[in-house]
C-alpha positions in Angstrom: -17.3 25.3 -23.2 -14.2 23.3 -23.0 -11.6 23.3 -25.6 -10.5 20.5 -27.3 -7.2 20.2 -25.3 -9.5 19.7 -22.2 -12.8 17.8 -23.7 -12.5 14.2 -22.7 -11.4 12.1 -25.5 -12.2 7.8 -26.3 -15.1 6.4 -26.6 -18.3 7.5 -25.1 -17.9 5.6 -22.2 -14.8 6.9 -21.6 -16.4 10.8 -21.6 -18.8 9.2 -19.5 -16.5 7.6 -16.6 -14.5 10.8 -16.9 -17.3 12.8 -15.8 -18.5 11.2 -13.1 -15.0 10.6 -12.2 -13.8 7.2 -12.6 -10.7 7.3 -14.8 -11.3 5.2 -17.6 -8.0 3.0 -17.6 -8.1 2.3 -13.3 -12.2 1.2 -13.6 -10.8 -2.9 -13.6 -9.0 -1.7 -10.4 -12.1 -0.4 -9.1 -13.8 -3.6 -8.9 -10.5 -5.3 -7.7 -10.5 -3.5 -5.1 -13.5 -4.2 -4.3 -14.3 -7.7 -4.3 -10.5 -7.8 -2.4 -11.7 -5.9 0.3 -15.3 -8.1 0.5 -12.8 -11.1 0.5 -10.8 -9.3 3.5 -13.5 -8.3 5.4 -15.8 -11.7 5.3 -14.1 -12.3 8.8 -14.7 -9.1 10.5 -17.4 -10.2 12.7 -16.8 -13.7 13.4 -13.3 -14.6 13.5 -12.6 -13.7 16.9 -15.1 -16.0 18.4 -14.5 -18.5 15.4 -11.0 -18.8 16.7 -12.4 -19.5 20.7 -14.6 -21.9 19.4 -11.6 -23.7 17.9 -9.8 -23.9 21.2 -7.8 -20.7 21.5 -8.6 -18.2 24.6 -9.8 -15.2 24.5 -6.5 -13.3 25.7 -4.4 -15.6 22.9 -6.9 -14.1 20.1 -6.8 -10.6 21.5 -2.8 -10.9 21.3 -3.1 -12.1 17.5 -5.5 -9.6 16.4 -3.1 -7.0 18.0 0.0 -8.1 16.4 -2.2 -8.1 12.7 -3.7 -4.5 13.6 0.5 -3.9 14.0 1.2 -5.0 10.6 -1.9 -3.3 9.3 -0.5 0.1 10.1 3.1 -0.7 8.7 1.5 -2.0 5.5 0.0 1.4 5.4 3.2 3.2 5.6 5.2 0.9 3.6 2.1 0.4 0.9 3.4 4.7 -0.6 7.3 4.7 -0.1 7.2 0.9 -1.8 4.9 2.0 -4.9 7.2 5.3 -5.5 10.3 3.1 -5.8 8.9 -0.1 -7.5 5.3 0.6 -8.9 1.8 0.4 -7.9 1.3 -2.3 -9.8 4.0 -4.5 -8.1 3.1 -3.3 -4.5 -0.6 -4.5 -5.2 1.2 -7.7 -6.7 3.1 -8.4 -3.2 0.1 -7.4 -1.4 -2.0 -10.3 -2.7 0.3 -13.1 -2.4 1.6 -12.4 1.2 -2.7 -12.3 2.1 -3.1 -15.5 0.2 -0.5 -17.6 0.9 -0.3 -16.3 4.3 -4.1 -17.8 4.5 -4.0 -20.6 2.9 -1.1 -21.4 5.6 -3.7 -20.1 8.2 -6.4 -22.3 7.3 -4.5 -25.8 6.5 -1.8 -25.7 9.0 -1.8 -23.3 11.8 -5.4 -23.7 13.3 -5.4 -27.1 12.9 -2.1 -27.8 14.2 -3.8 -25.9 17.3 -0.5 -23.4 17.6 -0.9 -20.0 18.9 2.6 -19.1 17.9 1.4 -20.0 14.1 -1.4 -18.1 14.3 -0.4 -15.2 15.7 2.2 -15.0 12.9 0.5 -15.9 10.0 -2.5 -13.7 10.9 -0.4 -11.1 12.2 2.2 -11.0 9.0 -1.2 -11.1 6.7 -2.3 -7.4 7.9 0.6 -6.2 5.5 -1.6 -7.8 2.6 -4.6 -5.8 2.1 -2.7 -2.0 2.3 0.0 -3.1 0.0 -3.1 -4.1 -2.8 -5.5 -1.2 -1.3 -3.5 1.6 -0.7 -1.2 1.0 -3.4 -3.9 1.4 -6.1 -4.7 4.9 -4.1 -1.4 6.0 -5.0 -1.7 4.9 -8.9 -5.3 6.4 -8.9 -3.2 9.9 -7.3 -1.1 9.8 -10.4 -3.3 8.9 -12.9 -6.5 11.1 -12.5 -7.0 14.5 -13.9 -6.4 16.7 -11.5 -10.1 18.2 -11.8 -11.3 15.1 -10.8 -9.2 13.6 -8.6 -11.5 14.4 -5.1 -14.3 12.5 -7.5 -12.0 9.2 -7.9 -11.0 9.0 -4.8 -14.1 9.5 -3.2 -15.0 5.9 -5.5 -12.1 4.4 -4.1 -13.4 5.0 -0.7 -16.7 3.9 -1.9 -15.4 0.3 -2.2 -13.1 0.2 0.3 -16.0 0.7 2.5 -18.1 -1.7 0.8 -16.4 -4.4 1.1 -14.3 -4.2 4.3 -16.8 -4.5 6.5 -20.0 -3.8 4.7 -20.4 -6.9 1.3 -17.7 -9.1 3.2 -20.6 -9.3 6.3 -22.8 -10.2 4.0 -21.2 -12.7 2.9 -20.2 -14.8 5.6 -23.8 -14.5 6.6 -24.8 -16.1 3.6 -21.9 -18.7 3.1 -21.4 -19.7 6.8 -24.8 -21.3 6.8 -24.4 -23.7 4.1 -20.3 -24.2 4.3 -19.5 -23.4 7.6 -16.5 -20.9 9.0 -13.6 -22.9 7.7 -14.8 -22.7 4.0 -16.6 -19.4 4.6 -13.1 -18.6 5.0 -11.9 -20.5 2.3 -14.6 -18.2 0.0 -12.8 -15.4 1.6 -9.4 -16.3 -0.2 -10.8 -17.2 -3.6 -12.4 -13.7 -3.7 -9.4 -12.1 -3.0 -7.4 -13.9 -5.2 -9.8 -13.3 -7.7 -10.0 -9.3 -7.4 -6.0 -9.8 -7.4 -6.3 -11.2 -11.1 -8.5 -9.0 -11.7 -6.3 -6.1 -11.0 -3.1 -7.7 -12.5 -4.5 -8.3 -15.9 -7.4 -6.3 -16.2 -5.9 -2.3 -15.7 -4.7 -0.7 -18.6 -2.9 1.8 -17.3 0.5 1.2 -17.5 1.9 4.7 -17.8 1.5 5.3 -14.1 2.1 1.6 -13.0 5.6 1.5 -12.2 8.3 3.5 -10.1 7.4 7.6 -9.9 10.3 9.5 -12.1 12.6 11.4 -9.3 15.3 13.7 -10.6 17.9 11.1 -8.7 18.9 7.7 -8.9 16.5 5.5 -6.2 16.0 2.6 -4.3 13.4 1.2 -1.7 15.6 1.7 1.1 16.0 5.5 -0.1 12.1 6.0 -0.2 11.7 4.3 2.9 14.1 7.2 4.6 12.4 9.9 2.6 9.1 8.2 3.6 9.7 9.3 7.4 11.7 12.6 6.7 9.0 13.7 4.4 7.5 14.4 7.8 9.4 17.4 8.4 7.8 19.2 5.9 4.9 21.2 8.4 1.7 20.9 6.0 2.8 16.9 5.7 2.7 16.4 9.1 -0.4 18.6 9.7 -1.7 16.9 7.1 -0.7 13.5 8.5 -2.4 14.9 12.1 -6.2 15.7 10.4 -6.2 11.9 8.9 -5.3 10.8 12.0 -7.8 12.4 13.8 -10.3 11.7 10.9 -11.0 7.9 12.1 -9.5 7.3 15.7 -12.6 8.9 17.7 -14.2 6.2 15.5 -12.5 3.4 16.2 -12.8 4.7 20.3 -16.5 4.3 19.1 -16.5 1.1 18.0 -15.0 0.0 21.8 -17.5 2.5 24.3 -20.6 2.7 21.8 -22.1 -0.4 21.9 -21.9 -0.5 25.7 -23.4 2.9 26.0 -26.0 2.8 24.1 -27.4 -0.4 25.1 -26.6 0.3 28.8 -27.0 3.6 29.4 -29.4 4.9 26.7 -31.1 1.5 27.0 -31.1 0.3 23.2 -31.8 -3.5 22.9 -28.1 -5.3 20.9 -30.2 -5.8 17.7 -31.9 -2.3 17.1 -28.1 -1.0 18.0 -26.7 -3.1 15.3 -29.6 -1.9 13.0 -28.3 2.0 14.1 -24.5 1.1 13.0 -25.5 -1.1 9.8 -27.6 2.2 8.3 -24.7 4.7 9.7 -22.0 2.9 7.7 -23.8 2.1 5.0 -25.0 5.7 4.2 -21.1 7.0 5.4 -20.4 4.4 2.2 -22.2 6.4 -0.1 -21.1 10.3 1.4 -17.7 9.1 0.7 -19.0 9.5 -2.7 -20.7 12.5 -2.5 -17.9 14.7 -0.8 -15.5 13.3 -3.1 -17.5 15.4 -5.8 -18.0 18.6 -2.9 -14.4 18.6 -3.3 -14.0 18.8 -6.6 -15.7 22.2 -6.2 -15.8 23.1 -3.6 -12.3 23.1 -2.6 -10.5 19.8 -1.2 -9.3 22.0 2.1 -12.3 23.9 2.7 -13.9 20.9 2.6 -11.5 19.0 4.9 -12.1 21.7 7.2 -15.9 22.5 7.5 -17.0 19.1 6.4 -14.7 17.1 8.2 -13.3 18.4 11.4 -15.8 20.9 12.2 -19.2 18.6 11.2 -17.5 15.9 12.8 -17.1 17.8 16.2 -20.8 19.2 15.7 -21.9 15.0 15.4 -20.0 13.8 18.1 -21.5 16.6 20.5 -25.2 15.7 19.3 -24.1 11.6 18.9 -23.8 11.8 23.0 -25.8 14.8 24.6 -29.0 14.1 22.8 -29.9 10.6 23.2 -29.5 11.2 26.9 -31.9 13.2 26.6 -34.0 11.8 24.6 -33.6 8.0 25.4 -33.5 5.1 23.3 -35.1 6.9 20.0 -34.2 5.1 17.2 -34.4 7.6 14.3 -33.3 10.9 16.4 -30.0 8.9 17.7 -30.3 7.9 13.9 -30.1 11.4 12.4 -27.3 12.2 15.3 -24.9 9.6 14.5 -25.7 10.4 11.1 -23.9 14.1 11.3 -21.2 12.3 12.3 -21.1 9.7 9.6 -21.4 12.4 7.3 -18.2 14.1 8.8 -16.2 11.0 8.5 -17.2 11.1 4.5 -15.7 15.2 4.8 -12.4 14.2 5.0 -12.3 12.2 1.8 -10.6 15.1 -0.2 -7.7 15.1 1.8 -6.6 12.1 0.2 -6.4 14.3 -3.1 -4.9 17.2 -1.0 -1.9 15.2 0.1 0.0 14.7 -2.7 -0.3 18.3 -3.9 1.4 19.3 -0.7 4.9 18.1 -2.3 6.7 17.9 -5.4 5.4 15.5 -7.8 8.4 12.9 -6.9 7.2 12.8 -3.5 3.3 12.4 -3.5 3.8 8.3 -3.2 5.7 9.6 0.3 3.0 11.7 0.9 0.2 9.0 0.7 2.7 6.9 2.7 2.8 8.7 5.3 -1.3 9.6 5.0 -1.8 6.1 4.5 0.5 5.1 8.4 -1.6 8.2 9.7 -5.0 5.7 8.5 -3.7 2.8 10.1 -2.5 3.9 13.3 -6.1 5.8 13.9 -7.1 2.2 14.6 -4.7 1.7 17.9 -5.0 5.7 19.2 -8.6 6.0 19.5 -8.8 2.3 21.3 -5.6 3.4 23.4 -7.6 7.1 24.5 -10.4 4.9 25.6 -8.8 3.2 28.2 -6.5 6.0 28.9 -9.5 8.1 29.7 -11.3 5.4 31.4 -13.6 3.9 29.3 -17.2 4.4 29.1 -17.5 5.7 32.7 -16.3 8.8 31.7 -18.0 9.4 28.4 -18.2 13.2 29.0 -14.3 13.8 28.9 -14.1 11.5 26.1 -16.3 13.2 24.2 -14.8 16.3 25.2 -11.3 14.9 24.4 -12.4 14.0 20.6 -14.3 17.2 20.1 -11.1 18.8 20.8 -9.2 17.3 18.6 -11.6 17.9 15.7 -11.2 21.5 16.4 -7.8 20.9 16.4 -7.6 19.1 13.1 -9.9 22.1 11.8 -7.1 24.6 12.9 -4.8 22.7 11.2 -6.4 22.3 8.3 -5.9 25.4 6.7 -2.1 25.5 6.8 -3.2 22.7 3.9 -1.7 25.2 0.9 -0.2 23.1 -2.1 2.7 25.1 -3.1 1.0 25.4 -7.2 -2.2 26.0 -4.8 -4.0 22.8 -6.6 -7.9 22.8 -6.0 -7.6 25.8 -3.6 -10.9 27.7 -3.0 -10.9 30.4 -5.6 -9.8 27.4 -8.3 -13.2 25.9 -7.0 -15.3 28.6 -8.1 -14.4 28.3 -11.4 -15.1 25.0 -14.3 -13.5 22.2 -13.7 -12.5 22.1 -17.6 -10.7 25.7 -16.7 -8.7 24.8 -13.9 -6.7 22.0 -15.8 
């Protein structure tokens, strides 16, 4: 029975958030989140041929989405060492003006002034937007929620991210691009995002956690910049930094060899492919979730490590070796791929592990340098692909990411927080008792 001191206190939807772990005073930022990430992700699956079809080649688009994917991964990084020195709250403030200024500048000047230098800029320059709002409000969830359920509200943040970016935001454009076309489709795109950016700006209470993190020295954004990279010779910071990194870039590599080998060589047809990857992500949507609670108890590294790395490894093994097998089988390739999605979902808790790997004054740092580990994923596993030679030689790129899942599992365990937060004998015991 917990005491007092522990019980949840407010209102009875307050106990209730708190046990299912969304902290009471962030849930606004929840749903900002979200609908800023369906307004981010409307594009995902049509811009690049949106952008040929306005007169642009294919190499010029290739270059811009490069240069935003580049900006993307130093948004990550700069999204932590930026919120320890100036807030969460201002970070995600930034974030949403760069993205919707940079757009509207997008929209009504750059593609229609037909100028790939414009484009390339202002898209490119706008990948800083959505980690500075996302990834900022990841660190002011780290600080705000009760340690005993902090694996439970960040396994909801993950929940949205994934929702909207690319999951709701497809939906969308289906739906809008019909009736208004791309140009206001993308047009719908920016009033969502602006909206989820009022949303969060006026809407979460918390303002305890909202500004700079309290350091024992006088600081400045150019100081937690520096500390953002030297952080990194701490060993379980950069092991740390290593298992996220490994977490999504076998996926990404996915994204670029799996369509053409499962449509050429397993001999899907393109739509029952796209039906495979629409049910994969959209379950991986809701295990983000569900490990999020696993590692609440049952320990955010041993979770990391069996759930993640190790299940991940097991999926990717069974994702290529059994279809060949089998052949174009929808629902065995369906519960194959679906280890693997489940894997991907393990490492959620290692968002909450991060932090705890520090002192308090450096867990923004921490998430920094988690959240450049997230972003560059996205250029690594596209960059093995054609390092290894692309989908004719599957075998040593499976091989290769297996590997370093087993790797990442090794690793893994040197994950000790030095107060030993959520290790696995504080997971056998009540939540309420560990706080």
């Amino acid at each position: 029975m917990p005491s007092a001191k522990t019980r949840p206190q407010g209102t009875p939807e307050a106990r209730l958030l708190d046990r299912i772990g969304l902290p009471a005073p962030l849930l606004l930022g929840y749903l900002a989140v979200l609908l800023f990430m369906i307004g981010d992700g409307v594009e995902s699956n049509f811009l690049s041929p949106f952008l040929e079809d306005e007169g642009f080649s294919g190499g010029d688009v290739a270059t811009a989405i490069s240069v935003y994917g580049i900006f993307v991964a130093v948004g990550s990084w700069l999204s932590g060492t930026l919120s320890a020195a100036l807030g969460p709250r201002r970070v995600m403030r930034y974030g949403a003006v760069v993205w919707i200024v940079l757009e509207a500048g997008l929209l009504a000047w750059a593609i229609p002034s037909d100028s790939v230098v414009l484009v390339t800029v202002l898209y490119g320059l706008r990948g800083i937007g959505y980690p500075f709002f996302a990834y900022a409000f990841l660190v002011w969830i780290t600080q705000a929620a009760p340690e005993h359920q902090r694996g439970m509200s960040v396994g909801w943040f993950w929940f949205v991210f994934g929702a909207g970016l690319p999951t709701l935001g497809s939906l969308v454009a289906g739906a809008a691009i019909p009736l208004v076309g791309e140009f206001g489709t993308l047009w719908i795109s920016a009033a969502l995002v602006a909206l989820g950016a009022l949303i969060a700006l006026f809407g979460v209470r918390d303002l305890k956690h909202a500004g700079p993190a309290a350091r024992e020295e006088s600081t400045s954004p150019l100081r937690e910049l520096v500390r953002g990279v030297t952080i990194l010779r701490d060993r379980r910071v950069a092991a740390g930094a290593f298992v996220r990194l490994v977490n999504t870039a076998p996926n990404f590599a996915l994204f670029v060899v799996a369509p053409l080998h499962f449509t050429r060589t397993i001999g899907f047809s393109q739509g029952t492919y796209l039906l495979l990857v629409t049910c994969v992500y959209t379950a991986n949507i809701f295990a983000n979730l569900l490990f999020g609670i696993v590692g609440d108890r049952f320990g955010w590294r041993r979770t990391v490590t069996w759930f993640g790395c190790v299940l991940c490894a097991a999926g990717m093994l069974l994702l290529y070796y059994v279809p060949l097998a089998t052949g174009p089988n929808f629902w065995v390739t369906l519960a194959c791929w679906g280890v693997f999605g489940l894997g991907l979902a393990g490492f959620v808790p290692l968002t909450a592990l991060m932090p705890g790997l520090v002192r308090p004054a450096d867990s923004a740092n921490a998430l920094a340098v988690y959240s450049l580990a997230a972003g560059l994923s996205a250029f690594v596993g596209p960059a093995l692909v054609g390092l290894l030679g692309g989908t004719a030689h599957m075998t040593a790129l499976v091989w290769t990411f297996v590997a370093l899942y087993l790797v990442a599992a090794v690793l893994s365990r040197t994950l000790d927080s030095p107060a030993g937060s959520r290790t696995e004998s504080q997971a056998a015991e009540p939540a309420h008792a560990q706080k």
